[in-house]
NUFI-141869 format. One record per residue (C-alpha): x, y, z; residue number from 0. Coordinates in pm, 1 decimal, m for minus. Each point is the difference from the previous one (the first is absolute). Example, Ala and Ser with C-alpha at 12.3 -4.5 7.8 and 13.67 -1.06 7.14 Angstrom:
// residues 2
@px->1230.0&py->m450.0&pz->780.0&seq->0 .
@px->137.0&py->344.0&pz->m66.0&seq->1 .
This chain:
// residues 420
@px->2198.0&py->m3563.7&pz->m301.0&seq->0 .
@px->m233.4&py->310.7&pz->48.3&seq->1 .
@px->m105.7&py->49.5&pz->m392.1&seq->2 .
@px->32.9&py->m227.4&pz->m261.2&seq->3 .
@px->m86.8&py->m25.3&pz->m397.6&seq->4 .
@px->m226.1&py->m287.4&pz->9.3&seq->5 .
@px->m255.9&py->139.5&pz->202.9&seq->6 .
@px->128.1&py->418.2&pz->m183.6&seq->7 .
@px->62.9&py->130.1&pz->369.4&seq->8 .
@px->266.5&py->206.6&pz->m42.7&seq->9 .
@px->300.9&py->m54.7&pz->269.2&seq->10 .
@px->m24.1&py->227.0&pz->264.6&seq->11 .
@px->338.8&py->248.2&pz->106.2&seq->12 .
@px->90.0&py->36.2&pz->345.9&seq->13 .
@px->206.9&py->309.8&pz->72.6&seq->14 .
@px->89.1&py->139.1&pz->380.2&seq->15 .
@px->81.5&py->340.0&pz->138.5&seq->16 .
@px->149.0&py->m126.9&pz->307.6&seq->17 .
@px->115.3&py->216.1&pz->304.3&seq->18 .
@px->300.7&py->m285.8&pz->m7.0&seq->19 .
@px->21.6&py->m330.1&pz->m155.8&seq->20 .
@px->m33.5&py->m215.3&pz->334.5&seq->21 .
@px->m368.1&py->129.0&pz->8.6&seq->22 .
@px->m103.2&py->m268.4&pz->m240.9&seq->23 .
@px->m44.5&py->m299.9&pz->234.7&seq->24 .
@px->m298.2&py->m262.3&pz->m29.3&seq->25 .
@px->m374.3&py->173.7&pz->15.0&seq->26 .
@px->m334.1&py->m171.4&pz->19.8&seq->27 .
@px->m167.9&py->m102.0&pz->m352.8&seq->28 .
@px->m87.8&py->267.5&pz->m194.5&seq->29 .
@px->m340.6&py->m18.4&pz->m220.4&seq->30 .
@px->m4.0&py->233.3&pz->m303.1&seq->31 .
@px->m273.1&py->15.3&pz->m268.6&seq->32 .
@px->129.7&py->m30.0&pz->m343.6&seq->33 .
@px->m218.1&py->8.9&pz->m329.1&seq->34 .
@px->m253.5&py->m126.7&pz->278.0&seq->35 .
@px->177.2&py->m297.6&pz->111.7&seq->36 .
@px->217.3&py->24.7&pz->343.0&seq->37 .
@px->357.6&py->m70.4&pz->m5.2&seq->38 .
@px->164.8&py->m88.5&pz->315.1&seq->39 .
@px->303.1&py->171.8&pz->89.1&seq->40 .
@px->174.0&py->m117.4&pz->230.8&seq->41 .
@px->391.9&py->5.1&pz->167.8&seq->42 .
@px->94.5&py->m204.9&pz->m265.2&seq->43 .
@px->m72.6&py->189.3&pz->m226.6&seq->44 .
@px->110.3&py->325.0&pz->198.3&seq->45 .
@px->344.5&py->m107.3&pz->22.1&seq->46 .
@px->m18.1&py->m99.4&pz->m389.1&seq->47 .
@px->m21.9&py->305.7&pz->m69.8&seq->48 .
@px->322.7&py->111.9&pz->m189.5&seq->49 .
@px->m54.1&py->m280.8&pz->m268.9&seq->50 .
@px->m370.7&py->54.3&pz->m43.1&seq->51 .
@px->128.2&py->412.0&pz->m86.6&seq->52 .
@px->220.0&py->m147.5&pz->m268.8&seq->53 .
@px->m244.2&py->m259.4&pz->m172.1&seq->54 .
@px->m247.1&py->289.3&pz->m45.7&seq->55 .
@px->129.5&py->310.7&pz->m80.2&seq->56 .
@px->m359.2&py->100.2&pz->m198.4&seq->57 .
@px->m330.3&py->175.5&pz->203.9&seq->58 .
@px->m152.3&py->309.3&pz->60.1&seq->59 .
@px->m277.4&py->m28.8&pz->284.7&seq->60 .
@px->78.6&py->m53.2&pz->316.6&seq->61 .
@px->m180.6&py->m26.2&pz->317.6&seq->62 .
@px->209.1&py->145.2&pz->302.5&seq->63 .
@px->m65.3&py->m200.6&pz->308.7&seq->64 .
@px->151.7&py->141.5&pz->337.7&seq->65 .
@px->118.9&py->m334.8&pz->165.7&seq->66 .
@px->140.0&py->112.8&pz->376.8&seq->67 .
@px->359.6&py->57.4&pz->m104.4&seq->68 .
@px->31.2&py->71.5&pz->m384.1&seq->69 .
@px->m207.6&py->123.5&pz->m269.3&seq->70 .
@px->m67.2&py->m330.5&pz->m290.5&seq->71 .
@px->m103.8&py->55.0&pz->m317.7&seq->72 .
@px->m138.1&py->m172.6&pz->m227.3&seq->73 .
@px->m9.2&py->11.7&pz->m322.8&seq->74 .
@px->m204.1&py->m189.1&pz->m263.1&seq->75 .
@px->75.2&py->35.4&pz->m396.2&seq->76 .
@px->m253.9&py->171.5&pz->m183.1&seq->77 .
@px->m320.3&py->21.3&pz->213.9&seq->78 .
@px->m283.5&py->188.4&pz->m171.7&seq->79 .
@px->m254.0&py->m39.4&pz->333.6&seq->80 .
@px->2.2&py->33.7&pz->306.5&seq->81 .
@px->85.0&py->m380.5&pz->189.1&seq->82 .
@px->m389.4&py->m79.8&pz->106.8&seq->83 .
@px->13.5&py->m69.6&pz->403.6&seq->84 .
@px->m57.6&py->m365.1&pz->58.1&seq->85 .
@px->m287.6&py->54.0&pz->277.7&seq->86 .
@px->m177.3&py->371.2&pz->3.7&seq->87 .
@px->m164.0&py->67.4&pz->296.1&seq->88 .
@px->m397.9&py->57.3&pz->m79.2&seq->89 .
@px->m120.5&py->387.2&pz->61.0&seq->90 .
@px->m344.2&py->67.8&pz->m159.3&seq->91 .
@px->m15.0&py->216.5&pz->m287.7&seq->92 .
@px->335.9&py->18.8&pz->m30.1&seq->93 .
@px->53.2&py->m98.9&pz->m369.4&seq->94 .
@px->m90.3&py->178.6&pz->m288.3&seq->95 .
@px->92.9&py->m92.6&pz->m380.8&seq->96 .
@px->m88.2&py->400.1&pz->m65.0&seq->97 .
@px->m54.4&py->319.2&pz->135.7&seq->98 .
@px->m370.0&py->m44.8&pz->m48.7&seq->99 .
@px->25.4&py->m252.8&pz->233.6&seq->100 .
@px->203.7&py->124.2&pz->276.2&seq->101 .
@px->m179.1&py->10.1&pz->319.6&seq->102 .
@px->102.0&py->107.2&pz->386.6&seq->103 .
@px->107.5&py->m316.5&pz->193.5&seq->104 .
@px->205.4&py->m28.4&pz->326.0&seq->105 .
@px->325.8&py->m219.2&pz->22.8&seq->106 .
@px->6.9&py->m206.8&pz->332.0&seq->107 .
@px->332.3&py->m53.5&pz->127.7&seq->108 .
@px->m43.7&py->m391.2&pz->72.6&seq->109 .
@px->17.6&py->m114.9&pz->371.9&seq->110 .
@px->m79.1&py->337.5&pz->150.5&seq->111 .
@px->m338.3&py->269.5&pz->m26.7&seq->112 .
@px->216.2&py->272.6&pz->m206.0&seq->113 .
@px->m71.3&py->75.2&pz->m355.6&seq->114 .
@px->36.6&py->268.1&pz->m267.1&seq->115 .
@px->m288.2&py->150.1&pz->m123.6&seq->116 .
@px->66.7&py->66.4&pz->m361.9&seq->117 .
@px->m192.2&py->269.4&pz->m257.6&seq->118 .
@px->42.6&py->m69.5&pz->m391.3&seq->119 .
@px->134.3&py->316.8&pz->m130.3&seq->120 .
@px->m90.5&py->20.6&pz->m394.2&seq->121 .
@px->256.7&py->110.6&pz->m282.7&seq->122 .
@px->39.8&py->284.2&pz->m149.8&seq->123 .
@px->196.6&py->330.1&pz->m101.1&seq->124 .
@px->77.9&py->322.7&pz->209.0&seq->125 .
@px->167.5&py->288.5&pz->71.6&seq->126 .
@px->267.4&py->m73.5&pz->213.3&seq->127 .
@px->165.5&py->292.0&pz->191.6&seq->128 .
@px->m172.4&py->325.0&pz->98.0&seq->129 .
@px->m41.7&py->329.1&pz->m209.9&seq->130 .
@px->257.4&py->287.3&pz->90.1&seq->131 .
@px->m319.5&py->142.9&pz->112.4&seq->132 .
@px->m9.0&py->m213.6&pz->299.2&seq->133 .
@px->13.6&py->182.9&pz->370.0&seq->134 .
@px->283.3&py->m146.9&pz->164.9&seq->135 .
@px->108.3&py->m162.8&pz->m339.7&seq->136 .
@px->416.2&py->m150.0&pz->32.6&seq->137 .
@px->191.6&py->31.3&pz->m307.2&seq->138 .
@px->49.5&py->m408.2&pz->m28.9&seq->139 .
@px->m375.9&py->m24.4&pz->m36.0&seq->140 .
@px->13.3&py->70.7&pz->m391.0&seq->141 .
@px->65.8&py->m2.2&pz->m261.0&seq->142 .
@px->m391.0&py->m141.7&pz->m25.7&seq->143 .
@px->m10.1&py->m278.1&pz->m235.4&seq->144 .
@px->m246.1&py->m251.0&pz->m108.6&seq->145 .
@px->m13.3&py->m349.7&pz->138.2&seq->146 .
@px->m136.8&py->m301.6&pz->m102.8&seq->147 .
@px->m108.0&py->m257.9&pz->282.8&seq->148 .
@px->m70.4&py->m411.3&pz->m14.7&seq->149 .
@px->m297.6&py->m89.5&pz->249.0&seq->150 .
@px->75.7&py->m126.5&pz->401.1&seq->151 .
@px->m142.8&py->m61.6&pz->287.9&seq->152 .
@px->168.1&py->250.1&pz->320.0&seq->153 .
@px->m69.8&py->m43.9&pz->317.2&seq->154 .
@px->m295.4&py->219.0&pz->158.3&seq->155 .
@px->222.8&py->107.1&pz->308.5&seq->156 .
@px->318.2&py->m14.3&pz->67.7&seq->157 .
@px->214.8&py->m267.9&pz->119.2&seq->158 .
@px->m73.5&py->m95.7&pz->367.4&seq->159 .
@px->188.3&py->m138.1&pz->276.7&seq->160 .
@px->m267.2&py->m278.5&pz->10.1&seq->161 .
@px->130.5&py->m126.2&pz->m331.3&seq->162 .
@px->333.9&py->74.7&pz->3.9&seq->163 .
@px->124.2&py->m111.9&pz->301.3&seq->164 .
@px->m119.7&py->m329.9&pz->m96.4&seq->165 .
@px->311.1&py->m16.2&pz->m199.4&seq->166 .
@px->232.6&py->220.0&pz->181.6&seq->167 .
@px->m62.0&py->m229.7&pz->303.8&seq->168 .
@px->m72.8&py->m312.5&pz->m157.5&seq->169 .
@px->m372.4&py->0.8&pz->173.0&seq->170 .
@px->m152.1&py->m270.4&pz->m212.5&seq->171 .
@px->318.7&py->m245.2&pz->48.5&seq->172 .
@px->m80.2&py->71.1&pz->395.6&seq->173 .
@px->m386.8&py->m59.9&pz->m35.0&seq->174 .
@px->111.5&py->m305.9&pz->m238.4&seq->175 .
@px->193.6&py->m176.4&pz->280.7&seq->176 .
@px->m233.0&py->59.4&pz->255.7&seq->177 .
@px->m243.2&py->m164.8&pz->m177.5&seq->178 .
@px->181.4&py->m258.0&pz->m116.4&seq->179 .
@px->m99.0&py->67.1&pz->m401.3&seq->180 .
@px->260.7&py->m138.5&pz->m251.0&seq->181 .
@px->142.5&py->264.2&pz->m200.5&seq->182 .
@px->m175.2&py->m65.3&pz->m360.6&seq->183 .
@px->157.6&py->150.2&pz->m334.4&seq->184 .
@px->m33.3&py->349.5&pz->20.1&seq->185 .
@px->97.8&py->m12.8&pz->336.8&seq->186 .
@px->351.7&py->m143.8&pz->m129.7&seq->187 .
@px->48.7&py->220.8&pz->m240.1&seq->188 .
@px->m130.9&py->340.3&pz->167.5&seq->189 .
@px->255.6&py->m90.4&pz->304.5&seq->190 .
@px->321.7&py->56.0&pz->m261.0&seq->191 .
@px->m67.2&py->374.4&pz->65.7&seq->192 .
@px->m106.2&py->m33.2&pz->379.7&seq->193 .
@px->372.3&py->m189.7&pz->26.7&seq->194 .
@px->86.8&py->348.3&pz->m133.1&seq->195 .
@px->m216.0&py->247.1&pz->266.3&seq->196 .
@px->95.5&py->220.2&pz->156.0&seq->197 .
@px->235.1&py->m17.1&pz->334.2&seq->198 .
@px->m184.5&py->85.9&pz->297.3&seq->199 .
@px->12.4&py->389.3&pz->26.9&seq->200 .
@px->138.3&py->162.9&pz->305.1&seq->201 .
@px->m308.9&py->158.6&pz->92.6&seq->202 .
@px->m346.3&py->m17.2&pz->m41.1&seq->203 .
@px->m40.6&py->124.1&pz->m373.4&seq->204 .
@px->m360.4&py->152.3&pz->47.4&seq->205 .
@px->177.9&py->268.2&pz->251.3&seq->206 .
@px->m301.3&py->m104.3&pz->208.0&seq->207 .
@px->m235.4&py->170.4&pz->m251.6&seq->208 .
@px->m234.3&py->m321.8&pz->m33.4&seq->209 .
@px->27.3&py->m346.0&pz->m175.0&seq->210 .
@px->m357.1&py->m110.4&pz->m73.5&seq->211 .
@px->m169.2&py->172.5&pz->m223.7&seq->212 .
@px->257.8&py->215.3&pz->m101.6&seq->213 .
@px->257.1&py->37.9&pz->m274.3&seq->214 .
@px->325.8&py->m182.5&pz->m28.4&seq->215 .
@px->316.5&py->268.4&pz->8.2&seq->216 .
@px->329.0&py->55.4&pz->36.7&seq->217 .
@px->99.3&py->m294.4&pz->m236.9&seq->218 .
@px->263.8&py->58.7&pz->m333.7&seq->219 .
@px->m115.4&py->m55.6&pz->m328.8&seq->220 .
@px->207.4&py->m320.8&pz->20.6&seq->221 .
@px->m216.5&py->m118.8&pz->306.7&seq->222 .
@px->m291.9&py->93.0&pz->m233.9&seq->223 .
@px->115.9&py->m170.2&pz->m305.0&seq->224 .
@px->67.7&py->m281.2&pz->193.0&seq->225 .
@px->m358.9&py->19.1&pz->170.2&seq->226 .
@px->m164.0&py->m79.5&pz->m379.6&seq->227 .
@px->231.2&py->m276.8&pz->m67.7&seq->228 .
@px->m121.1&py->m188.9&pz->269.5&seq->229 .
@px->m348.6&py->80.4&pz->m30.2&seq->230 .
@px->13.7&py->m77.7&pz->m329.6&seq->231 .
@px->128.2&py->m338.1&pz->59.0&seq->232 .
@px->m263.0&py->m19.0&pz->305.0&seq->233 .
@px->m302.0&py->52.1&pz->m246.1&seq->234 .
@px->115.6&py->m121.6&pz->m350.5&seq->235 .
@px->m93.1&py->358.9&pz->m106.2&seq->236 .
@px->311.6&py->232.6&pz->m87.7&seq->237 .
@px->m32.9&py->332.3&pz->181.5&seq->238 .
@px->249.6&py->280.7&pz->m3.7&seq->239 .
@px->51.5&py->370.4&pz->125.4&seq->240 .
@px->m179.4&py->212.4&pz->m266.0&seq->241 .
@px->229.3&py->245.5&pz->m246.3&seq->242 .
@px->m14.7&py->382.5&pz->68.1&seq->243 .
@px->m192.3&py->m21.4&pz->m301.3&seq->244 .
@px->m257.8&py->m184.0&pz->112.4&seq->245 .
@px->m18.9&py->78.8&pz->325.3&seq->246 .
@px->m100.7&py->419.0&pz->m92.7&seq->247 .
@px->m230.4&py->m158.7&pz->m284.6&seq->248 .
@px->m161.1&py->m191.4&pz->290.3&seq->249 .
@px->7.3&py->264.0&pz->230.3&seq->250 .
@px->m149.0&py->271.3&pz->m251.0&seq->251 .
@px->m282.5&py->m251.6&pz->m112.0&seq->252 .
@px->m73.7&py->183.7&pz->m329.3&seq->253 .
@px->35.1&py->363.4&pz->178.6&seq->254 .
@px->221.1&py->288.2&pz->m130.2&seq->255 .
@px->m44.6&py->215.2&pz->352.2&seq->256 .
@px->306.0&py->41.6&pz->272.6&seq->257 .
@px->m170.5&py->m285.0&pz->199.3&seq->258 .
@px->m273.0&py->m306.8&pz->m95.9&seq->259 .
@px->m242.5&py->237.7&pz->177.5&seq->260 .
@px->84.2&py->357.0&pz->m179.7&seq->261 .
@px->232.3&py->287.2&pz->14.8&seq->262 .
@px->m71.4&py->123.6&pz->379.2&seq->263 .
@px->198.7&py->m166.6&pz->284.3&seq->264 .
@px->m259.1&py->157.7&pz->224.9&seq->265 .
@px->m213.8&py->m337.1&pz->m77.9&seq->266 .
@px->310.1&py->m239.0&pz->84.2&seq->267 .
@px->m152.8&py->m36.6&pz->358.9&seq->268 .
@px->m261.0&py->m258.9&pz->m174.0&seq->269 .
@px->257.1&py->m166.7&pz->m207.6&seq->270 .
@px->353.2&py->m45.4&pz->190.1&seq->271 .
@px->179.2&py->8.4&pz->291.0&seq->272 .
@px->283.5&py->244.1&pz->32.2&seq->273 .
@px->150.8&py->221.2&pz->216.3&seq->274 .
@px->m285.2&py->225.3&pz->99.8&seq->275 .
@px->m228.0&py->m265.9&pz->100.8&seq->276 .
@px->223.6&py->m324.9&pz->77.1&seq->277 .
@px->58.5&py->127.7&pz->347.0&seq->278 .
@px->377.1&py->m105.8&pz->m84.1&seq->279 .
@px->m56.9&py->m370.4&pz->m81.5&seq->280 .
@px->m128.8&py->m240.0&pz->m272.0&seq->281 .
@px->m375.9&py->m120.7&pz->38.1&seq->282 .
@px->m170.5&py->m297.3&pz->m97.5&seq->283 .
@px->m81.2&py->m64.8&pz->m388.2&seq->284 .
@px->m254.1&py->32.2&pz->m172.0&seq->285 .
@px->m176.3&py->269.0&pz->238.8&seq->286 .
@px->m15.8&py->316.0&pz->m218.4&seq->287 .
@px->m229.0&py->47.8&pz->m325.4&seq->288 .
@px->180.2&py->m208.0&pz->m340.0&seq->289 .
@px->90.2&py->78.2&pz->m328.8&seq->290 .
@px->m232.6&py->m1.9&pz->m278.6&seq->291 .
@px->126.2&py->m340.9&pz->m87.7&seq->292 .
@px->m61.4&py->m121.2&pz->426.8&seq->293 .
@px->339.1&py->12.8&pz->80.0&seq->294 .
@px->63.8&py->121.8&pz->391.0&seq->295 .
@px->314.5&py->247.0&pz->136.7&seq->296 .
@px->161.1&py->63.2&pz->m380.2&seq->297 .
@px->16.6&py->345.8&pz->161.3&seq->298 .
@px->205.7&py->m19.0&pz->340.4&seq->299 .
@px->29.2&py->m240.7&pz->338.4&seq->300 .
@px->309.7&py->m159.3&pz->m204.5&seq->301 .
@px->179.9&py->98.6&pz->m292.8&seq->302 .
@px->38.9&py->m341.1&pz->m217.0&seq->303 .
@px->257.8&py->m136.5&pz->m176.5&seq->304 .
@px->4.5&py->m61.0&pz->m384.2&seq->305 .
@px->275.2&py->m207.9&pz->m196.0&seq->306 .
@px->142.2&py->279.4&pz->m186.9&seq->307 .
@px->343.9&py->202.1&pz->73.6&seq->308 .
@px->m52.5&py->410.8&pz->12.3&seq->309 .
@px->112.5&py->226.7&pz->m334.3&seq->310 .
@px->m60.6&py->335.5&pz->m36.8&seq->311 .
@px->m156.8&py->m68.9&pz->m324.2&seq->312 .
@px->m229.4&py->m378.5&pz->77.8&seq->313 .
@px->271.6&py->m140.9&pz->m164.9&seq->314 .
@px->m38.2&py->160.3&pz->m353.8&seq->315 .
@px->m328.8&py->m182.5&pz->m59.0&seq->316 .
@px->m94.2&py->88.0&pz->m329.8&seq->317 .
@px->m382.1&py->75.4&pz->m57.5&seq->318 .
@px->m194.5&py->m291.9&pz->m55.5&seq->319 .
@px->215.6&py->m178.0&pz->199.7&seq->320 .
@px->m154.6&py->m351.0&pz->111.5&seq->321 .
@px->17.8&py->m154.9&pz->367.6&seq->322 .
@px->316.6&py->209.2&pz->21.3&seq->323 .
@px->273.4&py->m71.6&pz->314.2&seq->324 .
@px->352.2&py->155.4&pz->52.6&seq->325 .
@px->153.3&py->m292.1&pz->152.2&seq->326 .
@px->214.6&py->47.9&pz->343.7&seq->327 .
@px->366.2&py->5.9&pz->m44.0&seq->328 .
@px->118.1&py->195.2&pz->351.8&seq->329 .
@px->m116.0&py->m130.0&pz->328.7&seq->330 .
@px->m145.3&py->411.5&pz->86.0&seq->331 .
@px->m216.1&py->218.4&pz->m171.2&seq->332 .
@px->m245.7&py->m239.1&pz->m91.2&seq->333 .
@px->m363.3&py->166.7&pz->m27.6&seq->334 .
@px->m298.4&py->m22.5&pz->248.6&seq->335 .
@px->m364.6&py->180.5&pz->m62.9&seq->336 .
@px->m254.8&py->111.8&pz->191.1&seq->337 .
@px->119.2&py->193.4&pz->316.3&seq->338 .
@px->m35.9&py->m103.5&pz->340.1&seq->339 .
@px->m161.0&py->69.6&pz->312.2&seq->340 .
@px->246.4&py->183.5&pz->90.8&seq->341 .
@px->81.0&py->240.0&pz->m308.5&seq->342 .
@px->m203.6&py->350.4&pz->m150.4&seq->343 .
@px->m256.4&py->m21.2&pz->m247.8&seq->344 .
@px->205.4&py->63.2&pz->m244.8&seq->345 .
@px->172.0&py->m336.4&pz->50.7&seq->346 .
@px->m321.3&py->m157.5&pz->m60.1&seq->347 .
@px->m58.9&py->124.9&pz->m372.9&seq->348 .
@px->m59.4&py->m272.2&pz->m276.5&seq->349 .
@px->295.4&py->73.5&pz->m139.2&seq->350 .
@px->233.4&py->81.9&pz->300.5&seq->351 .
@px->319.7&py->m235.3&pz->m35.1&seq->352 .
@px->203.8&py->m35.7&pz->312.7&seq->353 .
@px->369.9&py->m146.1&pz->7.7&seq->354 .
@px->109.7&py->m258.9&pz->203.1&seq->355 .
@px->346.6&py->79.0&pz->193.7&seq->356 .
@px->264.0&py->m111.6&pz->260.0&seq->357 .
@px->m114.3&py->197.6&pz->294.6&seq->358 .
@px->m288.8&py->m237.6&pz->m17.3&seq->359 .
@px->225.4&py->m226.0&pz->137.5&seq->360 .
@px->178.8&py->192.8&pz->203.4&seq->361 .
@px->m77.7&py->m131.3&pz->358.6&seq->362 .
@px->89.0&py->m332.2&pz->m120.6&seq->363 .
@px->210.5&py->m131.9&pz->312.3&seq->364 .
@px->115.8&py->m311.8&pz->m163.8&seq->365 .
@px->292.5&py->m48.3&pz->m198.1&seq->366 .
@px->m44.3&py->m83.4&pz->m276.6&seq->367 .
@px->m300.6&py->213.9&pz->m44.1&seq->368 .
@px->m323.7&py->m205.9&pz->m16.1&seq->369 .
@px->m64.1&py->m80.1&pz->m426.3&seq->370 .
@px->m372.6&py->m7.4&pz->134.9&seq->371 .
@px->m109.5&py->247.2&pz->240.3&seq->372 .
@px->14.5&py->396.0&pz->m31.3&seq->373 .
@px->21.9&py->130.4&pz->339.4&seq->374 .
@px->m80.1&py->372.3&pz->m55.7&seq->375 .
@px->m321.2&py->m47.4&pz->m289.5&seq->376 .
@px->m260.9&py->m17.9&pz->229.3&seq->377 .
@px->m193.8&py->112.9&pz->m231.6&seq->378 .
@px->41.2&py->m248.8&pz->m342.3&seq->379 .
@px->m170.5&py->m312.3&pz->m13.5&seq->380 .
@px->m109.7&py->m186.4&pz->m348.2&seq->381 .
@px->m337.4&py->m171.4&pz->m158.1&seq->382 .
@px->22.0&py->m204.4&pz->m308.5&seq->383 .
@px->m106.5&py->m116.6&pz->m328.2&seq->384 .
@px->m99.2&py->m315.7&pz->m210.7&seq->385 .
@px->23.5&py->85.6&pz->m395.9&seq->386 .
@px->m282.9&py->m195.5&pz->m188.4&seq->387 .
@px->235.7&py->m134.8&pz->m226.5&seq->388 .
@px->282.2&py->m163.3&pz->189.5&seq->389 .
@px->352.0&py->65.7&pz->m171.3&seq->390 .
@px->244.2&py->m298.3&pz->m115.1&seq->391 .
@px->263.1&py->m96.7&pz->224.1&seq->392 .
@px->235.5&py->151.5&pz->m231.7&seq->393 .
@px->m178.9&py->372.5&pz->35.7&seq->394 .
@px->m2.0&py->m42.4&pz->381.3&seq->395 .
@px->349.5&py->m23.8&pz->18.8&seq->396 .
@px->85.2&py->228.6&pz->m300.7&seq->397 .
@px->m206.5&py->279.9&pz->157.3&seq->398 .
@px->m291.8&py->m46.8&pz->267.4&seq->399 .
@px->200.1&py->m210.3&pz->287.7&seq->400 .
@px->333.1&py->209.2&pz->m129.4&seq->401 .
@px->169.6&py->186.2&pz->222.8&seq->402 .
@px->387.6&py->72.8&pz->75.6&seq->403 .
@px->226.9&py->m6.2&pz->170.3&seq->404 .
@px->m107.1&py->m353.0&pz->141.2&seq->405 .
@px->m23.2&py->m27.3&pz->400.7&seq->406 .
@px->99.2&py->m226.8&pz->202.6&seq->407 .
@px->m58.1&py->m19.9&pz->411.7&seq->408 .
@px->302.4&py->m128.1&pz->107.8&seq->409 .
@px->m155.0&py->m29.8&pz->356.5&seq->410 .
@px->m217.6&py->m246.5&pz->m107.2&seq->411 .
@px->281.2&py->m173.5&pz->m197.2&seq->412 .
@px->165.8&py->m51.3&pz->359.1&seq->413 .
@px->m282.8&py->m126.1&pz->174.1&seq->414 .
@px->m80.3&py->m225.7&pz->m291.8&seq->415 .
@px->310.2&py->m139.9&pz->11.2&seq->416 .
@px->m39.6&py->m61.3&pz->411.3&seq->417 .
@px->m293.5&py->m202.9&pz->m56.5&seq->418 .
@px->136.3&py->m199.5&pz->m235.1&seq->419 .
């Protein structure tokens, strides 16, 4: 049994959303952490499924894990903390009990040379919004509000295609098997969410812009999401997209002006990359001057992608409003910040908002429609974030892993079910 009384495990619940029932056919083992010991699941237990939903009708976290053909969650009775990883992967100065000691490390990504240079961000309050005085100023930029933020580490740059397409291709399994190195436990549990990566793409995704060196794009927010899941389970550190929130209180760094730098877009030249000066493409990170706080390209090369869905009015936050998020509930108009190479300065304001939509996808060939690439955003990519304070399981899945409606590649459910 997964879960008993003697040892105060609670049993775990195993629900599907299945494309069609014959998807659930016999997996490989499954390891899970749970209150920081690691339950194997297995097809057993997969196929048990139904009576394990009616022994345990109690819980509230859950930890959505993308397994090739169905989405399984699980769901553990009253878990205060997050479930500790069984076997972190060491990154130097990467822990921190406080803010005070918060420091910039870089995350390796094991078996390859990428990493994620990381900047410690410290908490705070601000303005959020911009002042009807603003030039250029949209009316779903207000009303300006105060908003309280919880320290994190973001990533200096933005999300490159040296890191991601370690997952989206499965690059450290390859350089694994070459080398003949035995998969070790975060291995195991990081490949759950490469057995849910993304189908190969009908075309070269970089639209021959560059891959080393230079940002990730065209991906949804679910490719995204899905991105920190397994990195998260790669490192033993959890890492996420950051909210719109904290993404303009990162991107402001204590400032109150139009941009980090000041009021006059005449100075974005030393700052960003955008349609003036991009000479129509995205450029390598990291080149232009940072932020007060040393983050690179908040202003243009890609827009980035935060958690939160778009509202005219941030969601009603109400002032003093802490680590606030307005959960997704539509599949479009979900928010990202920043501008992109390939938009006007006033794209590239600290408090800009631009709207995801279905002409992103538009070019899409494939029917369905790819769940993971945009075809037509050339110009979004994403960084992340690692709050100091890691939430329980039960606040991931109430709110910072949350997202609806739930998708499901059914492409990869057929090949899945080819293989096996």
């Amino acid at each position: 049994m997964i879960g008993s009384k003697r040892d105060n495990i609670p049993p775990l619940r195993l629900c599907f959303h299945l494309p069609r029932p014959d998807l659930c056919r016999q997996t490989n083992s499954l390891a899970v952490p749970c209150r920081g010991e690691v339950v194997l699941i297995n097809s057993k237990h997969l196929m048990k499924a139904s009576s394990f939903f009616h022994q345990n009708r109690g819980g509230v976290a859950a930890v959505f894990l993308r397994l090739a053909t169905f989405s399984l969650v699980l769901t553990a009775a009253s878990l205060a903390v997050a479930a500790p990883h069984p076997d972190p992967l060491p990154a130097p100065g990467s822990e921190a009990a406080s803010e005070a000691e918060m420091k910039p490390y870089a995350e390796p990504i094991e078996h390859t040379p990428a990493k994620i240079e990381m900047v410690p961000i410290p908490g705070g309050k601000f303005l959020m919004g911009s002042p009807e005085s603003e030039a250029d100023r949209n009316d779903d930029e207000g009303p300006r509000h105060e908003v309280e933020i919880s320290p994190f580490w973001m990533s200096k740059c933005e999300i490159t295609w040296d890191a991601y397409e370690v997952w989206m291709s499965d690059l450290d399994i390859v350089r694994r098997q070459v080398f003949n190195v035995a998969p070790n436990t975060r291995d195991k549990l990081a490949e759950v969410f490469q057995l849910s990566r993304p189908t190969k793409p009908y075309t070269d995704m970089s639209f021959g812009m560059g891959k080393r060196g230079y940002p990730a794009i065209c991906m949804s927010q679910h490719a995204a999401r899905t991105f920190c899941q397994w990195l998260s389970a790669k490192t033993g550190r959890y890492y996420r997209l950051p909210t719109e929130a904290e993404w303009e209180y990162a991107c402001r760094a204590g400032t109150t002006t139009a941009y980090s730098f000041g009021d006059d877009p005449a100075q974005l030249d030393d700052y960003a990359w955008y349609e003036e000066n991009s000479n129509e493409k995205y450029q390598k990170v990291g080149q232009k001057q940072p932020n007060p706080w040393g983050l690179y390209d908040m202003h243009g090369n890609v827009a980035e992608w935060v958690l939160d869905q778009h509202t005219e009015d941030y969601g009603n936050h109400k002032d003093a409003a802490k680590d606030p998020l307005v959960i997704p509930t539509e599949l479009w108009g979900r928010v990202v910040r920043g501008g992109g190479w390939s938009n006007s300065p006033k794209r590239l304001r600290s408090a800009a908002r631009q709207v995801s939509e279905e002409q992103w996808i538009e070019q899409d060939p494939q029917v369905p429609q790819s769940i993971w690439y945009l075809t037509d955003a050339h110009h979004v990519g994403f960084r992340i974030v690692r709050p100091l304070t890691e939430p329980s399981d039960a606040e991931k899945a109430a709110k910072w892993d949350k997202s609806e409606p739930v998708q499901v590649d059914r492409d990869n459910a057929a090949n899945w079910m080819k293989d096996h």
